[in-house]
C-alpha positions in Angstrom: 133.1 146.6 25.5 129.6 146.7 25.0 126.9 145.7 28.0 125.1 143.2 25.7 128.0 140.5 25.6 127.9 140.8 29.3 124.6 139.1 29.3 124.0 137.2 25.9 126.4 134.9 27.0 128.8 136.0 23.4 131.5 133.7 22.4 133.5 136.3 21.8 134.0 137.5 25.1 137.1 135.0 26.6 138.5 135.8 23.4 138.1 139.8 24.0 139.4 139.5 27.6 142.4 137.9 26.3 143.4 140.7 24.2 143.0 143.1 27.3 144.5 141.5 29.9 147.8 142.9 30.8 149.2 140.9 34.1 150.8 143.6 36.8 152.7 143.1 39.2 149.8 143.4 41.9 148.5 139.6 39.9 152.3 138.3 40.5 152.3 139.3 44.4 149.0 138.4 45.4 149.8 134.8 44.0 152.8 134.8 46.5 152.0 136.6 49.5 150.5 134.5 51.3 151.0 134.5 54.9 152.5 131.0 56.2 152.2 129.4 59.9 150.5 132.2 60.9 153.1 134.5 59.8 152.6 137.3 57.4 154.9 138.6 54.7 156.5 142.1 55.1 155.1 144.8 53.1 158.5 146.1 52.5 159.0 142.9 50.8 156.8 143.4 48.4 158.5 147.3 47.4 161.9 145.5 47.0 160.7 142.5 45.0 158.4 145.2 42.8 161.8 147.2 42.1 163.4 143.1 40.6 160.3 142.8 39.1 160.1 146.7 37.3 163.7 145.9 36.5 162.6 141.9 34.8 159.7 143.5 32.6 161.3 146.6 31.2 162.9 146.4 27.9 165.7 146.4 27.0 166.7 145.0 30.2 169.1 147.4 32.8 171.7 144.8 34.2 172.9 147.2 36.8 169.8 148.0 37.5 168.7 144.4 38.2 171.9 143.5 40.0 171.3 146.4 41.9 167.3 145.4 43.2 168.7 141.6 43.4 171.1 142.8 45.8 168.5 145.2 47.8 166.0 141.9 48.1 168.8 139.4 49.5 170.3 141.9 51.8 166.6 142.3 53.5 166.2 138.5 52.9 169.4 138.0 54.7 168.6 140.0 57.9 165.4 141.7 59.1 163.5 140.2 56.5 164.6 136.9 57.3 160.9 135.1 57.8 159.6 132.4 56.7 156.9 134.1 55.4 158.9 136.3 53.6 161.2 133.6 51.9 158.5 131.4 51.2 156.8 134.6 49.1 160.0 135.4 47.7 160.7 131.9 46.2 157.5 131.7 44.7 157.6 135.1 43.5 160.6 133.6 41.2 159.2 129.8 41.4 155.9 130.3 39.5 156.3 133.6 37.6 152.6 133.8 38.1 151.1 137.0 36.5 154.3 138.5 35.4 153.9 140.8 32.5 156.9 139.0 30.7 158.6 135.4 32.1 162.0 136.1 33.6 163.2 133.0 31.9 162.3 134.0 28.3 164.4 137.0 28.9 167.7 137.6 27.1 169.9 137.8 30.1 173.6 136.6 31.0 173.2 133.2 31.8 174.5 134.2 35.3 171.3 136.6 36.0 169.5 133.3 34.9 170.9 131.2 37.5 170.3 133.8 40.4 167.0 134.0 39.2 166.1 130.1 38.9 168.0 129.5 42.4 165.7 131.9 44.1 162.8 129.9 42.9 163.9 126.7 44.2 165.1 126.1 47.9 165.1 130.1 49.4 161.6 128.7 50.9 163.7 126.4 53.2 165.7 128.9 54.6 164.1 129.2 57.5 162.6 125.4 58.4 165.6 123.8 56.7 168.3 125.7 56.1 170.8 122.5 55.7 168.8 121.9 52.9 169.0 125.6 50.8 172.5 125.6 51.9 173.0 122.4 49.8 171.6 124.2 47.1 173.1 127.4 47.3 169.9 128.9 47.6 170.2 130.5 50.9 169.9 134.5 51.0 174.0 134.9 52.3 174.7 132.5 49.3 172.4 134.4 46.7 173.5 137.9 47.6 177.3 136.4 47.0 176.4 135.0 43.7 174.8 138.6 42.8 177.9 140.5 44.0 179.9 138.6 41.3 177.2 139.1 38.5 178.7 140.7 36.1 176.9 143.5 34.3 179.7 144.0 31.0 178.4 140.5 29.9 176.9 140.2 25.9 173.2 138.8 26.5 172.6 135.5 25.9 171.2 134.1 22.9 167.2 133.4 23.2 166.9 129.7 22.5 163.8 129.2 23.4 162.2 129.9 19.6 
């Protein structure tokens, strides 16, 4: 990029940033980590939503490997990792979609990985302050990881109807 647009105050430049800018999964979990109550977030949370993530952006999609880093993330979710911290980070991780390379929701999935996926964006931050309320909602991690361990991964993908 030349120096001069730095300074001349160019038009061009948003325009030229856009074309560069590649979101990374270090955008997507700064956006969710964020420490809550005083707690912080686990940094082997962020390894084991980095493997759901690696498995969401890469093309053409691995079911099996999916299933297989959903079920790693709800089995920590589900007992060490069992914060509030760490399932606040986890919901917004899915909730927002902030910064991810490619939306999970624009993906060609099973309509059953689209569920998991939309569930662990909604209540999973109640799991710890209200768990009557994620329970309601199946969004709690025991009731994810249950939903994931009946994913099937033999399923056609859906049809993309978002064009």
């Amino acid at each position: 990029m030349p120096s001069r647009w730095l300074s001349s105050g160019n038009a061009q430049w948003p325009a030229y940033l856009a074309r560069c800018y590649v979101p990374s999964f270090d955008e997507a979990w700064a956006a969710a980590a964020r420490a809550r109550d005083g707690e912080s977030v686990s940094p082997k949370l962020r390894s084991l939503l980095q493997e759901v993530y690696s498995q969401v952006v890469q093309h053409p999609e691995d079911l099996a490997g999916l299933k297989r880093g959903l079920q790693h993330l709800l089995e920590f979710l589900n007992s060490e990792g069992r914060t509030n911290a760490n399932c606040w980070a986890a919901d917004l991780f899915f909730g927002l979609c902030e910064g991810w390379e490619r939306d999970w929701g624009d993906l060609e999935l099973p309509e059953e990985f689209h569920d998991v996926l939309a569930r662990m964006g909604e209540a999973l931050h109640d799991t710890v302050q209200a768990p009557s309320f994620a329970r309601g909602y199946g969004c709690l991690p025991e009731q994810l990881l249950d939903q994931v361990g009946r994913l099937r991964i033999d399923l056609p993908m859906s049809e993309n109807t978002s064009e």
